[in-house]
Structure formats: structure tokens, C-alpha cells
Backbone of each chain as ProteinMPNN parsed JSONL, in Angstrom:
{"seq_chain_A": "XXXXXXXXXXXXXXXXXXXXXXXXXXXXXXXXXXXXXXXXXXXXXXXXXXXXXXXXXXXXXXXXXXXXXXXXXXXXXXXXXXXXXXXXXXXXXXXXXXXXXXXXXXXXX", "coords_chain_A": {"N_chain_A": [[133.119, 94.481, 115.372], [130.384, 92.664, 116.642], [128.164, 91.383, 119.146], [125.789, 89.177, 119.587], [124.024, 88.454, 121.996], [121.625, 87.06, 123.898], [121.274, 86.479, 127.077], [122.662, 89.241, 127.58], [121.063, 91.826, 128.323], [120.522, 93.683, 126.966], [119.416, 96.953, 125.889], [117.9, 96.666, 122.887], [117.667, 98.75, 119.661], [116.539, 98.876, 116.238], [116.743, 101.064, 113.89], [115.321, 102.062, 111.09], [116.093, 104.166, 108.428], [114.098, 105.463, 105.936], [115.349, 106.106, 102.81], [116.364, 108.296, 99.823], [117.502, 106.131, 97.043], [120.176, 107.049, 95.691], [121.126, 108.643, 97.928], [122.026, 106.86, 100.187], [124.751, 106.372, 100.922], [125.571, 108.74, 101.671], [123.892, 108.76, 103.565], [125.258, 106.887, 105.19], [127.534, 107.228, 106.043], [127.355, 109.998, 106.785], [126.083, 109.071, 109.412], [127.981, 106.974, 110.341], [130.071, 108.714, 111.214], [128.614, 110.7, 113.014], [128.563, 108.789, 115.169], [130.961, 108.129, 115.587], [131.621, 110.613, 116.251], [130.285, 111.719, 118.624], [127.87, 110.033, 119.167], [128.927, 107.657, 120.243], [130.507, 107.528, 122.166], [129.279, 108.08, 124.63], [127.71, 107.597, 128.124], [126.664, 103.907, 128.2], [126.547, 103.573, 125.539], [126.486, 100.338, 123.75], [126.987, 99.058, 121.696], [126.625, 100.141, 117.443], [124.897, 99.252, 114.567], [125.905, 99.642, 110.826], [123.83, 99.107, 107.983], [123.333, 98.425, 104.786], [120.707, 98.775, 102.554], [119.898, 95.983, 100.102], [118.255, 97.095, 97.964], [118.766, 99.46, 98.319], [117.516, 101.466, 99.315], [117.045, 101.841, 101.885], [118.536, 102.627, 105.161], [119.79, 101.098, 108.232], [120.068, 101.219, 111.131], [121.216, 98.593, 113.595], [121.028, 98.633, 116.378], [122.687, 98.462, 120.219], [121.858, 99.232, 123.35], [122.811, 100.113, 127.025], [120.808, 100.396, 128.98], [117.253, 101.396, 128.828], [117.114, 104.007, 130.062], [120.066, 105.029, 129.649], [119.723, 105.54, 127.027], [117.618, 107.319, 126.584], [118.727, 109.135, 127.224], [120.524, 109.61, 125.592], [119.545, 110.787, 123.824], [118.202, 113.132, 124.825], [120.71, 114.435, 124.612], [122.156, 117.543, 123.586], [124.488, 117.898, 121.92], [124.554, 115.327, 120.708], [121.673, 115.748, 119.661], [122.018, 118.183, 118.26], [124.085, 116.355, 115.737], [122.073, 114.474, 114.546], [120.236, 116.135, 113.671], [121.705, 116.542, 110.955], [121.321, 113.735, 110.093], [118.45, 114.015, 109.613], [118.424, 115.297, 107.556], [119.035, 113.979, 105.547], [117.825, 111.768, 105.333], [114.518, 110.551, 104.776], [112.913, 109.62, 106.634], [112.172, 108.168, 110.034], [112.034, 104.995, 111.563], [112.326, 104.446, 114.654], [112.621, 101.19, 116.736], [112.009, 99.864, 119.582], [113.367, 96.811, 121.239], [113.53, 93.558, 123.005], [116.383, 91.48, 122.588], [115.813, 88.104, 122.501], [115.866, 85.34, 121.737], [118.548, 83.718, 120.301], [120.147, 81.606, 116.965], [122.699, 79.545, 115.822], [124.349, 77.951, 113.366], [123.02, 75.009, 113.38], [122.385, 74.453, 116.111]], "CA_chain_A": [[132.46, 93.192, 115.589], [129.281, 92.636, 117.266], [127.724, 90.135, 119.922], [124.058, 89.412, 119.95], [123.633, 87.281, 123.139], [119.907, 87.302, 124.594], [121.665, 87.188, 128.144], [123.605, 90.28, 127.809], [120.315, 91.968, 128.872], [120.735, 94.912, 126.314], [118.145, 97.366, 125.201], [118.078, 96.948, 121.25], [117.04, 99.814, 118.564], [116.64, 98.34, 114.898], [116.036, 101.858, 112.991], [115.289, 101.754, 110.243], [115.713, 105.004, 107.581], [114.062, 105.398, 104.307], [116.403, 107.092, 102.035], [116.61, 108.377, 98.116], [118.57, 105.158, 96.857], [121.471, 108.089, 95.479], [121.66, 109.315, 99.068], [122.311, 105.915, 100.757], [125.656, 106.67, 100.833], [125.53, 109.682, 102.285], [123.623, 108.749, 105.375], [126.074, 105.848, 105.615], [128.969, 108.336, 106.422], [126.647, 110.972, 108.284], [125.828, 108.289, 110.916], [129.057, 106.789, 110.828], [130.141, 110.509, 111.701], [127.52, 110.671, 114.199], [128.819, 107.499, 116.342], [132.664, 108.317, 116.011], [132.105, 111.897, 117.185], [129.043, 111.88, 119.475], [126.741, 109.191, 120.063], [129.599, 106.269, 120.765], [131.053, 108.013, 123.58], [128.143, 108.476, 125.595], [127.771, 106.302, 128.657], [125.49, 103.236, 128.102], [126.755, 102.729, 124.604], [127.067, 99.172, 123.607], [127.072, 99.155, 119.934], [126.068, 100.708, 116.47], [125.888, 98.613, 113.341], [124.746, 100.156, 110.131], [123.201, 98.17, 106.983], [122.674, 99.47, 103.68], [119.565, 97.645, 101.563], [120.443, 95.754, 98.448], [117.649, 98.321, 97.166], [119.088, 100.857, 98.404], [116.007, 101.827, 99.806], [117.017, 101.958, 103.646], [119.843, 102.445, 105.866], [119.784, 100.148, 109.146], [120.992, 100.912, 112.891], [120.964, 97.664, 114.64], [121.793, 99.775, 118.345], [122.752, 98.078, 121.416], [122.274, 100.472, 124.54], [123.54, 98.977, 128.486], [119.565, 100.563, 129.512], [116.816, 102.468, 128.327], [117.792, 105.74, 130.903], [120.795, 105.205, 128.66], [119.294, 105.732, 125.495], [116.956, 108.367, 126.492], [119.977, 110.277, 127.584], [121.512, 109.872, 124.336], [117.993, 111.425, 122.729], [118.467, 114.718, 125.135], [121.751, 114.829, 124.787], [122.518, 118.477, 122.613], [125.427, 117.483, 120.763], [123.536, 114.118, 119.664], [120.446, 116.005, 118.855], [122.411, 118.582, 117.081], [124.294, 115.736, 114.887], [120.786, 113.705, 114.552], [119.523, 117.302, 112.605], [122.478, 116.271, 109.683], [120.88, 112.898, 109.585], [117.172, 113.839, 109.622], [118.499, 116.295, 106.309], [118.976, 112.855, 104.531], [116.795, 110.456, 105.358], [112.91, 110.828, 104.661], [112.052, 108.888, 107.703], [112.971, 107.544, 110.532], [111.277, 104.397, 112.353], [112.854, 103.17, 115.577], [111.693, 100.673, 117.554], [112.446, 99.163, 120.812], [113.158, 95.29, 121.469], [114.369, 92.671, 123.988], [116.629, 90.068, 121.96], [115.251, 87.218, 123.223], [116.854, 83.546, 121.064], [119.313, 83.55, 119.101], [120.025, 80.507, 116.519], [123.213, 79.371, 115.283], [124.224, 76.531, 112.911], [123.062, 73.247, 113.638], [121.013, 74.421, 117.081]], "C_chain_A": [[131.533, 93.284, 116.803], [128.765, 91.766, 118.017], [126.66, 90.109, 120.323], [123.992, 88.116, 120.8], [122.319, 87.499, 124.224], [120.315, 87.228, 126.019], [122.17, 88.179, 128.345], [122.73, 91.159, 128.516], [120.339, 93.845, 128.034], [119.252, 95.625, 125.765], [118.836, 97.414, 123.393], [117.174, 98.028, 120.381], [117.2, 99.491, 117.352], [115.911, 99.955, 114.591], [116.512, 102.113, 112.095], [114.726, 103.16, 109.355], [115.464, 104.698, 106.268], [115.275, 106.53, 103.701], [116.4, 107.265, 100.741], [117.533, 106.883, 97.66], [120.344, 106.016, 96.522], [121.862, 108.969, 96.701], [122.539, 108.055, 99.916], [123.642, 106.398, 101.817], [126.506, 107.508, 101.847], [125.069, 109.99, 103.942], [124.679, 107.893, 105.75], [127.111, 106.667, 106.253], [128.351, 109.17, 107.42], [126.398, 110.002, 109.478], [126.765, 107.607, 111.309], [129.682, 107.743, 111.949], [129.932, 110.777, 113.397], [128.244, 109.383, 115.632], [129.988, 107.857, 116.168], [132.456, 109.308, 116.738], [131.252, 112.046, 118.435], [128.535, 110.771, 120.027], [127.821, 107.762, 120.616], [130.266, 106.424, 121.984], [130.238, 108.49, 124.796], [128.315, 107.21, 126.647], [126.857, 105.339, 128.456], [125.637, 102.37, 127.021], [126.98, 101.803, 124.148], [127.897, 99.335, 121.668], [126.217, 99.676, 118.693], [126.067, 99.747, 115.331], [125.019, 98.777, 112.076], [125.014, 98.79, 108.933], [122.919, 99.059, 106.087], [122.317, 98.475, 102.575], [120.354, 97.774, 100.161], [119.893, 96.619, 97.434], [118.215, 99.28, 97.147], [118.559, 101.987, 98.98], [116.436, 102.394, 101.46], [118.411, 102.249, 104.352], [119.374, 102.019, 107.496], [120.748, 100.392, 110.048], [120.978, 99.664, 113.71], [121.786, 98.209, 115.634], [121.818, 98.855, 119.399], [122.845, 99.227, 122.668], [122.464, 99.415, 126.041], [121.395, 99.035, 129.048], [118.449, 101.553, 128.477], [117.174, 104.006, 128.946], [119.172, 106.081, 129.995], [120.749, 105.97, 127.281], [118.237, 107.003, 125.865], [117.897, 109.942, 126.82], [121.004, 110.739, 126.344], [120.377, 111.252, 123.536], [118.16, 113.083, 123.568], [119.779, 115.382, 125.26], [122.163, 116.191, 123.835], [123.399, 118.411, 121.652], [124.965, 116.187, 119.835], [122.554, 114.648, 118.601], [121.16, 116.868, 117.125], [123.087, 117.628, 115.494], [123.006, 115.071, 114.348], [120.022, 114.899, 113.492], [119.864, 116.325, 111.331], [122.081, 114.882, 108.947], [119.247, 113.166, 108.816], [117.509, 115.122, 108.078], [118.369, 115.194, 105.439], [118.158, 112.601, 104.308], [115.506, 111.154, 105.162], [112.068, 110.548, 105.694], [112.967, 108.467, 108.536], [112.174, 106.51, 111.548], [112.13, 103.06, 113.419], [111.9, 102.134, 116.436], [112.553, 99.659, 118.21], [112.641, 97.745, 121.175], [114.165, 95.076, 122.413], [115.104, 91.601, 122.809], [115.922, 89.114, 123.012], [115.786, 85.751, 122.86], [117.053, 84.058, 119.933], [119.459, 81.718, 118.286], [120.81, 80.231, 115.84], [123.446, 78.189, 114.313], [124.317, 75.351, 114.015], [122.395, 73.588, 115.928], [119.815, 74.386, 117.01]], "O_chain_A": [[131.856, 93.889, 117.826], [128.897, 90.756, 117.326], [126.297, 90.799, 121.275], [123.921, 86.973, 120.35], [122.361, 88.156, 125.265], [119.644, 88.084, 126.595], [122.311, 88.34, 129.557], [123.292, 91.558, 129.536], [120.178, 94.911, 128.627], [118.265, 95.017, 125.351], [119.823, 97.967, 122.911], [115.953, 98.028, 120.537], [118.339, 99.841, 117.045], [114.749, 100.157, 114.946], [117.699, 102.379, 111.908], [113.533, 103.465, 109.339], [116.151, 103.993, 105.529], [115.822, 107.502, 104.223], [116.441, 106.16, 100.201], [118.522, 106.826, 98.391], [121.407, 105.636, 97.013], [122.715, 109.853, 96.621], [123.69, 108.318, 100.267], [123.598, 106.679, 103.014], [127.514, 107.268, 102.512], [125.412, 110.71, 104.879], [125.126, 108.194, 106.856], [127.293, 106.307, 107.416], [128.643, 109.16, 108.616], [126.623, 110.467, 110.595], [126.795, 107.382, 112.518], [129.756, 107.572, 113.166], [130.619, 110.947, 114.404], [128.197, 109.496, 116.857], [130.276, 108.021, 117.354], [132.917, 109.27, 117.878], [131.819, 112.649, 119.346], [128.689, 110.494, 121.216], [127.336, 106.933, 121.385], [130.543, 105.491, 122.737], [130.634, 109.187, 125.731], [128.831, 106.135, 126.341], [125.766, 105.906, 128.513], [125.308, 101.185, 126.965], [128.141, 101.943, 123.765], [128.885, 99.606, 120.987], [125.003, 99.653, 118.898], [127.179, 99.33, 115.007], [123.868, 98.353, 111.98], [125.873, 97.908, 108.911], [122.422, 100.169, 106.28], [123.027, 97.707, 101.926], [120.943, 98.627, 99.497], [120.467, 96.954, 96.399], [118.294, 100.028, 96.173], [119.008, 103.127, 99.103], [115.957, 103.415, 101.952], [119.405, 101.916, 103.707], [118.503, 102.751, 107.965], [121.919, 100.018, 109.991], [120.581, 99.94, 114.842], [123.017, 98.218, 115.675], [120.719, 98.319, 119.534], [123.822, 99.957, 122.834], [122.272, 98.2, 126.051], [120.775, 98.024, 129.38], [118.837, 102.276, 127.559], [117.458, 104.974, 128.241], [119.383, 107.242, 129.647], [121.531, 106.734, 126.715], [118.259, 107.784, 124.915], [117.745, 111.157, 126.691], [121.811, 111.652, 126.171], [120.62, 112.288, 122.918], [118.227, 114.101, 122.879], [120.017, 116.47, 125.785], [122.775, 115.659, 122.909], [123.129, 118.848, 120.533], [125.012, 116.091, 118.608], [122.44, 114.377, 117.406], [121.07, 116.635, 115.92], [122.753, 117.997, 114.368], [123.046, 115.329, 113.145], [119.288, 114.502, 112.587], [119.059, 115.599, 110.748], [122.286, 114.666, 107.752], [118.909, 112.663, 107.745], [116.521, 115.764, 107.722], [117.584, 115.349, 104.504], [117.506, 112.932, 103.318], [115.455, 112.361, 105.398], [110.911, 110.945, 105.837], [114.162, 108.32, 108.277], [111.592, 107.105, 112.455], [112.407, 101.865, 113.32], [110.711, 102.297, 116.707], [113.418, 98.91, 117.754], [111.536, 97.408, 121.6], [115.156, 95.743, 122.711], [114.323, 90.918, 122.147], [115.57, 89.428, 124.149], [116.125, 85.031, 123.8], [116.4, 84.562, 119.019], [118.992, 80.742, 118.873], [120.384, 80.402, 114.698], [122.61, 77.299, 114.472], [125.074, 74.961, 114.904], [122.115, 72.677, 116.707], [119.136, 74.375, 118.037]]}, "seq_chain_B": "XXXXXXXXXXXXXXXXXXXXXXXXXXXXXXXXXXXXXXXXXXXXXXXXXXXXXXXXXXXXXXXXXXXXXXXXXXXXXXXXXXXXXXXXXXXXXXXXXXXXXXXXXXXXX", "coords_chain_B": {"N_chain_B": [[124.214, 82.589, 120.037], [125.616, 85.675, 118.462], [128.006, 86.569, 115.964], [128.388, 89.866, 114.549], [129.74, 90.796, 111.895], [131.126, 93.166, 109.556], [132.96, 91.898, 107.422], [132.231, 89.607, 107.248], [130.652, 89.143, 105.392], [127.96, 88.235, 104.615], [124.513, 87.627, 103.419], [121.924, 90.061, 105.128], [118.774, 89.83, 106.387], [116.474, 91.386, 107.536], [113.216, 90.864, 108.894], [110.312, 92.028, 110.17], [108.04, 91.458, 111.835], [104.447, 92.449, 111.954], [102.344, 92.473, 115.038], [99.569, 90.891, 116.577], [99.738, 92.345, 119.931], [99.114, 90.356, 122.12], [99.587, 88.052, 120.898], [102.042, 87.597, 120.732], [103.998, 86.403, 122.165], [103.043, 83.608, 121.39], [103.958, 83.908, 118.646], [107.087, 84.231, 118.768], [107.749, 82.109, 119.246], [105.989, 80.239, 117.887], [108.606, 80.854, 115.854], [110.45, 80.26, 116.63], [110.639, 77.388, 117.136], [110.298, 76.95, 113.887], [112.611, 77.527, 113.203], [114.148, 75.695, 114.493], [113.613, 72.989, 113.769], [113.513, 73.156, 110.775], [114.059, 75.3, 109.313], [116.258, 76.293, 110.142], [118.322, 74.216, 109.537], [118.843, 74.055, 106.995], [121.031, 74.215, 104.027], [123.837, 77.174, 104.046], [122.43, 78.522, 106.05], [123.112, 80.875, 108.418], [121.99, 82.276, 111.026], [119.518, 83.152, 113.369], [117.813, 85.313, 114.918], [116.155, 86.236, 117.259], [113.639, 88.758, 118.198], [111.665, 90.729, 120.587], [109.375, 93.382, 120.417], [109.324, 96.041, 122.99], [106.647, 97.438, 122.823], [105.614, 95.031, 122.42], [104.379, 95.194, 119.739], [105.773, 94.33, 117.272], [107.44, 91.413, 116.548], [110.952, 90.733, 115.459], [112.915, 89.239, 113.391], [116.735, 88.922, 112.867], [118.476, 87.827, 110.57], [120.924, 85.906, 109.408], [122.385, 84.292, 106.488], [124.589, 82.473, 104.222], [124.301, 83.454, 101.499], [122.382, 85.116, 98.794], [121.664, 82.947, 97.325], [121.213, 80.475, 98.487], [119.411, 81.385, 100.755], [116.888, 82.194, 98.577], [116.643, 79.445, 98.448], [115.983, 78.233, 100.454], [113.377, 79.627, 100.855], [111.787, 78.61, 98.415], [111.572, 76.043, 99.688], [109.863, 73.198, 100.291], [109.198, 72.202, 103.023], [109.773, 74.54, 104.37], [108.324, 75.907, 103.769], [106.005, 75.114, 104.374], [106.048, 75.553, 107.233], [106.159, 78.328, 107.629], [103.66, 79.043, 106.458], [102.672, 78.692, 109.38], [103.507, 80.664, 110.803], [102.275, 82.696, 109.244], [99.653, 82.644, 109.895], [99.916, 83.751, 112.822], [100.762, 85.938, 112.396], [100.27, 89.544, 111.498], [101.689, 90.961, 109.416], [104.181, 90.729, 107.547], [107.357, 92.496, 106.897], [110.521, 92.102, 105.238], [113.792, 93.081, 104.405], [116.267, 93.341, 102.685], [119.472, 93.091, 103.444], [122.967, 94.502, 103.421], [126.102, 94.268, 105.666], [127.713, 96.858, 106.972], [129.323, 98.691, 108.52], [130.396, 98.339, 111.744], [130.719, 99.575, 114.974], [131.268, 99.027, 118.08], [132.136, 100.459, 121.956], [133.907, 102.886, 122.894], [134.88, 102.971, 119.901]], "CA_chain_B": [[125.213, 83.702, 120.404], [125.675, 85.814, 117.153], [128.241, 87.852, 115.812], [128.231, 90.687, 113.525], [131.044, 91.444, 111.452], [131.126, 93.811, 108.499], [133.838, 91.71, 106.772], [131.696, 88.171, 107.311], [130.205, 89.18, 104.277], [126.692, 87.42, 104.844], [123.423, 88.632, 103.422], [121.602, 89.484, 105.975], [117.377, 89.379, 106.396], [115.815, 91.819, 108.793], [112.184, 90.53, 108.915], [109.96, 92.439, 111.029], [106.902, 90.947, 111.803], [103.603, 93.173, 112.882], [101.337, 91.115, 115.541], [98.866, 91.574, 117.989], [99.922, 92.448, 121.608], [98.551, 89.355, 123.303], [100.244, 87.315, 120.482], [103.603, 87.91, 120.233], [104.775, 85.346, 122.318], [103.045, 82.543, 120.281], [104.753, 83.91, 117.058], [108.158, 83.721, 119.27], [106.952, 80.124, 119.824], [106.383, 79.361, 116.448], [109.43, 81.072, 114.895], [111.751, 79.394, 116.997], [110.326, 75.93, 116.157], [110.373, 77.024, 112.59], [114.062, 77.747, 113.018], [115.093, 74.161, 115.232], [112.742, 72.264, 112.852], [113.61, 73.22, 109.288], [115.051, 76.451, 108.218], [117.952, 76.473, 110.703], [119.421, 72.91, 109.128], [119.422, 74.124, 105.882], [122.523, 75.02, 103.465], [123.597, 78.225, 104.524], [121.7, 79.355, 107.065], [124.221, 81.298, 109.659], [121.746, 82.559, 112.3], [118.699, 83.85, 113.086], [118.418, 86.295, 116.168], [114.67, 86.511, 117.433], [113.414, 89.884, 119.118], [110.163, 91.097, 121.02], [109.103, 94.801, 120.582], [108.93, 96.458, 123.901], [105.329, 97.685, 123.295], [105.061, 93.641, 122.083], [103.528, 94.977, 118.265], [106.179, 93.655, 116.581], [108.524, 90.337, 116.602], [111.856, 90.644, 114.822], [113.89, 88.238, 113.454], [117.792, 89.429, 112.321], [119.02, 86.732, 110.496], [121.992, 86.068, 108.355], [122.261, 83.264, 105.546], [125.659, 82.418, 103.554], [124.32, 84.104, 100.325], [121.318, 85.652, 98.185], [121.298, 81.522, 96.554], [120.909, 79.782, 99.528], [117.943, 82.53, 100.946], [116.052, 81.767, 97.779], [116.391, 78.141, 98.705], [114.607, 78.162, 101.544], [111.926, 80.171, 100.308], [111.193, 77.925, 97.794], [111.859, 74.684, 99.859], [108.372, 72.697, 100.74], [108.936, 72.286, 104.515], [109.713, 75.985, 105.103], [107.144, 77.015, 103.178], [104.554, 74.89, 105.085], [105.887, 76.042, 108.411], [105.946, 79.613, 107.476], [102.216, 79.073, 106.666], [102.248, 78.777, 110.486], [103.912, 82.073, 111.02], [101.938, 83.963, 108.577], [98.547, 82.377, 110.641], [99.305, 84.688, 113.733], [101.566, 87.661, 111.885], [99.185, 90.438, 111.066], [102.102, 91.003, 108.353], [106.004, 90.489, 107.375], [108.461, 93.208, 106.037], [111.511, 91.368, 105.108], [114.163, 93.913, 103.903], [117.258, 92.383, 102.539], [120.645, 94.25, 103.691], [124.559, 94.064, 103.408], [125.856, 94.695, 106.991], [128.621, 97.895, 106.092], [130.066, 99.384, 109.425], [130.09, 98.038, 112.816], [130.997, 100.419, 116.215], [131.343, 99.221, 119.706], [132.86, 101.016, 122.58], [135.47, 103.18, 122.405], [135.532, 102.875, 118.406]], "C_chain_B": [[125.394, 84.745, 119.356], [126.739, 86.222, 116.952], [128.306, 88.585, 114.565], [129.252, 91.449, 113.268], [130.75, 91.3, 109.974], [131.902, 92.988, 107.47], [133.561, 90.197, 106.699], [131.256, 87.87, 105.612], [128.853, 88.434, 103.704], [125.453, 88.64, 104.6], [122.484, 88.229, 104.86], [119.838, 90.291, 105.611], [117.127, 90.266, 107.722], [114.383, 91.917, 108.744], [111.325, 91.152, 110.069], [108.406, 92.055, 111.103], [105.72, 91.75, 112.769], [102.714, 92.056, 113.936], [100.486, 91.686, 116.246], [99.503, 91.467, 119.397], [99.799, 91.157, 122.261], [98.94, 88.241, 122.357], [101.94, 87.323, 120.068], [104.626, 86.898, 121.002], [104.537, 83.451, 121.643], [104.174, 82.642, 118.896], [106.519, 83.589, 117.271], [108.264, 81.938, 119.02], [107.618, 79.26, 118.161], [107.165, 79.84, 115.492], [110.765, 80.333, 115.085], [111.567, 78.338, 116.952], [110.807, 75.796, 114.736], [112.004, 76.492, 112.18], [114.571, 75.861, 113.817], [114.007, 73.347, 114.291], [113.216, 72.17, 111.509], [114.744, 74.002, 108.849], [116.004, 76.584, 108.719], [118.424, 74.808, 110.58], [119.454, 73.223, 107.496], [120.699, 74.789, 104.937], [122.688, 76.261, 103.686], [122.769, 79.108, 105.249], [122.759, 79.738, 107.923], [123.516, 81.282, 110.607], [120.344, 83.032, 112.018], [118.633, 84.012, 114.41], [116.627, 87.318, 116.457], [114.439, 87.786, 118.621], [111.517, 90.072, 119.206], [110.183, 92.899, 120.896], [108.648, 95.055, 121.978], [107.466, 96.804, 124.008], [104.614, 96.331, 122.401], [104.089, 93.856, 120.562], [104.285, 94.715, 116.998], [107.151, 92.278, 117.11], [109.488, 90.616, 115.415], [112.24, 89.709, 114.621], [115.481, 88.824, 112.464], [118.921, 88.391, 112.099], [119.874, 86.213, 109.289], [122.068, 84.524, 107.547], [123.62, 84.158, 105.064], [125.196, 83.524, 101.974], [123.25, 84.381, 99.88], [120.476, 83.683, 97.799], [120.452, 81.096, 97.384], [119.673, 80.644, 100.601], [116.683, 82.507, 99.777], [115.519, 80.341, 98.038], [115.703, 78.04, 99.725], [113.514, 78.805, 101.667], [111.298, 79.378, 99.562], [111.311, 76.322, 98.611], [110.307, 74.539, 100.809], [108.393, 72.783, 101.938], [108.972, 73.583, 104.876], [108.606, 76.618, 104.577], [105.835, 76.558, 104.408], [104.624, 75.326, 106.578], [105.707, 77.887, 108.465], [104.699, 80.094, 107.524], [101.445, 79.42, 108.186], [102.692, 79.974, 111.111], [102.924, 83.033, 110.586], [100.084, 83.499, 109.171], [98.606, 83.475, 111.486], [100.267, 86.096, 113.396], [100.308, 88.057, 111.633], [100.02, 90.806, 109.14], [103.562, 91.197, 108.451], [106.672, 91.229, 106.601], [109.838, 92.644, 105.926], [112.483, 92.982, 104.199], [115.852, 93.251, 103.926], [119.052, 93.726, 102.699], [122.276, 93.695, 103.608], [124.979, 94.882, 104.866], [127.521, 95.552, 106.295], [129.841, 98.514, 107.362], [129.609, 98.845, 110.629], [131.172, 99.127, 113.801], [130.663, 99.965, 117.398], [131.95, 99.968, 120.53], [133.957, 101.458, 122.394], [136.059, 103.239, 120.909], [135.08, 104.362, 118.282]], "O_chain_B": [[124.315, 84.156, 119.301], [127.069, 86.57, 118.085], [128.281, 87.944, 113.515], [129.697, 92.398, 113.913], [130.399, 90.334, 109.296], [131.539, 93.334, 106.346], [134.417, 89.469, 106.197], [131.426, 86.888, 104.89], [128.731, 88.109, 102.523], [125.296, 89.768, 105.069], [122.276, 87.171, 105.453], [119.71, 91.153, 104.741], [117.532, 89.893, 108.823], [114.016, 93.074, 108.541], [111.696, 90.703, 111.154], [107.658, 92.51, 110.238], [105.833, 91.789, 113.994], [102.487, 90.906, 113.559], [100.554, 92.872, 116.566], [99.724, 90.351, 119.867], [100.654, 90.983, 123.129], [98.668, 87.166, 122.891], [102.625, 87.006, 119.095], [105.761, 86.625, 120.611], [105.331, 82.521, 121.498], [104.898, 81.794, 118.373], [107.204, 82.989, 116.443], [108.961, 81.001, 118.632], [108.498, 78.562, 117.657], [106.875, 79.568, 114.327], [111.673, 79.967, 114.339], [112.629, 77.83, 116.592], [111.516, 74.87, 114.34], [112.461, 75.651, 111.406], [115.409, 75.12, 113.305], [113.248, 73.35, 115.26], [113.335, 71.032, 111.055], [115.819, 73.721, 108.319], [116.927, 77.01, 108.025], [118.865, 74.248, 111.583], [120.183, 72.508, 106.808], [121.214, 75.858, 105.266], [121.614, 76.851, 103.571], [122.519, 80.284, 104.985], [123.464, 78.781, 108.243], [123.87, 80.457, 111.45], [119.921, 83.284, 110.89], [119.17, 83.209, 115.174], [116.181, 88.403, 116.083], [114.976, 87.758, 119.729], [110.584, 89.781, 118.459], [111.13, 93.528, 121.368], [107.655, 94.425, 122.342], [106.91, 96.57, 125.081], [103.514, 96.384, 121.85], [103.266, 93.011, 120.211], [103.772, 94.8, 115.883], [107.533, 92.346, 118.278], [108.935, 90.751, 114.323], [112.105, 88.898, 115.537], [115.248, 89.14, 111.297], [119.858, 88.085, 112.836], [119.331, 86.155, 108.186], [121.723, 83.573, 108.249], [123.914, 85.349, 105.174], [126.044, 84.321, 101.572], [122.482, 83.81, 100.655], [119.314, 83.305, 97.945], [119.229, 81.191, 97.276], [119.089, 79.795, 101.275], [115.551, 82.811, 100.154], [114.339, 80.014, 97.917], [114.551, 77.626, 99.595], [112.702, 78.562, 102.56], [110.111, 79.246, 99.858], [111.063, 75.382, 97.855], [109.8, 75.313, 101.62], [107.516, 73.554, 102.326], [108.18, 73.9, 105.763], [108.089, 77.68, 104.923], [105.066, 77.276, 105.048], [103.582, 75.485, 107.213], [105.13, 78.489, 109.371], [104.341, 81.072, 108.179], [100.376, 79.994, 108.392], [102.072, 80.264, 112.134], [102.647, 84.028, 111.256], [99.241, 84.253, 108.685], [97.725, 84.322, 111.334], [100.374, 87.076, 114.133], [99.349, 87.292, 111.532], [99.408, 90.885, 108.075], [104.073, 91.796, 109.397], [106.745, 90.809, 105.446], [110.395, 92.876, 106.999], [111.852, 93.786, 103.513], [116.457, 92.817, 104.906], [119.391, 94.77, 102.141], [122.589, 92.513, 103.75], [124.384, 95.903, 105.212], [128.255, 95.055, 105.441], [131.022, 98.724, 107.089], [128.383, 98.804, 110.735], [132.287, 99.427, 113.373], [129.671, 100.494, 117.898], [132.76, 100.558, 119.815], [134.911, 100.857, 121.898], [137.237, 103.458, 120.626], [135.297, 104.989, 117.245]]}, "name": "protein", "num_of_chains": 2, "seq": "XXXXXXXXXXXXXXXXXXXXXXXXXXXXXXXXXXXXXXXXXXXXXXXXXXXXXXXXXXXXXXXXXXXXXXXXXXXXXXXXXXXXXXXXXXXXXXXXXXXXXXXXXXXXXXXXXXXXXXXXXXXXXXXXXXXXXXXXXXXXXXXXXXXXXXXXXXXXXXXXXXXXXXXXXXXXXXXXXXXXXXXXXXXXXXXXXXXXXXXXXXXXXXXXXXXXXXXXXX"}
């Protein structure tokens, strides 16, 4: 379980892989993988939370990191990169990109 | 506030909106109106969870609705449509990519 609160002051990563629709699957588990053995134990880590399109089309990191120095530390980290290969065997693509949450909007606000 | 749990069972809407640089806080503007105005009082709406791209060329929005039904319904409903009109004025353009949320990982998982 996950907590998207625009004070928390988190760096967010929405990336977003294309994928074969018959692989889906497959990245779903490799990046699971990836965050149990490697990237969740890093310092900085907030959270991972994957998505897999009703197409089938995509598989979805919504990432919480504590900073960016965080997250760039994850990116040179050798055991990351090396797991990050097993993904980039799947996927066709990979397009992260950087955001501030900024407002959230629950019922009836 | 949001949260994100695999077992909520909510489709969820990750809309990524391209913009220009020097507009991206209008489209903030007018998405979060959109949302306290219209589309966040309608049936099933859970949340919607507004983001800025660090190099400000996109606006996110990551936003969960009770079901596929009720996400049709406010596509087709007249007021959201006409405020959307006001969205799709300063978007350059809107990828909407419809997802089931599958695995969540925070700390220590």
C-alpha cells in the first residue's frame, strides 16, 4: 500500500514500458524481482508500484524516491544496472520521466 | 491524500499530458478546477493525483475511478466534456493509458 501526499516532498518516476502484450507478464515478475532483490533496498527508496495496461500494451512503475541523489544512485548502482539489463531484454522501451506530485483529489474535495 | 492498493481493485487512468514549458502551470490550474468543478463529484470517481514534469513538458494526472462504467460516464457527460475542451485548449496533446494497478512495494518489502 501506497501514499500519494503532495507534502511528502517525494521525487516521482511514472515509467512507462512498451511491451509485446504476451510478454506483459513477464516484465511484471522481472521488475517485481528487481525491487525485492535490488532496487527496494537501496537507501532513498520510498516505493515501487507496477501497473499492467488493460491492452496489455505497457507495464507501469509509479516510483517514489526520498531525493533525486537518491535515484541517481540507484541508476549507478551495479547490481541495479545489472538487474535493469533482464528488464531492458523484455521491454521494447523504456520512457521515464521525472515529476513533483503537486494536488491530489479525493471524493467529494 | 491517495492511496494505492493492489487489492482496491480500481481502474486506474494515467493521463499524461504534453504542454509547453511556460504553460504547465495554467493546465495545473485548469485541471484542478476541472476536478473541484465537475469530474471529481461524479459517480465513481476515487481520486485524481495531479503531477508537474521536472523539465515542466508534461502534466500528469494518476487517477483512479470505481470502474471501466463509471470512466465512460464521464467521458460522455456534457459538463466534463465542455471543461475538458478547456484542457485540450492549452495541452499540446493527451495519452490516457488505462491500467489495473498489480503489485505495490514500499520499504523493506
Amino acid at each position: 500500500m501506497t501514499i500519494l501526499d503532495a507534502d511528502a516532498g517525494y521525487v516521482v518516476v511514472i515509467n512507462t514500458f512498451s511491451v509485446d502484450p504476451d510478454k506483459a507478464e513477464d516484465l511484471l515478475k522481472v521488475l517485481s524481482e528487481t525491487t525485492e532483490q535490488t532496487i527496494g533496498k537501496l537507501p532513498g527508496f520510498v516505493s515501487a508500484n507496477f501497473h499492467v495496461a488493460k491492452d496489455r500494451k505497457y507495464v507501469t512503475n509509479y516510483a517514489q524516491w526520498s531525493s533525486e541523489a537518491a535515484l541517481d544512485a540507484m541508476m549507478s548502482d551495479p547490481a541495479s544496472q545489472e538487474q535493469l539489463k533482464k528488464v531492458g531484454a523484455i521491454a521494447n522501451r523504456a520512457d521515464p520521466i521525472l515529476y513533483e506530485l503537486r494536488k491530489t483529489y479525493g471524493p467529494g474535495e
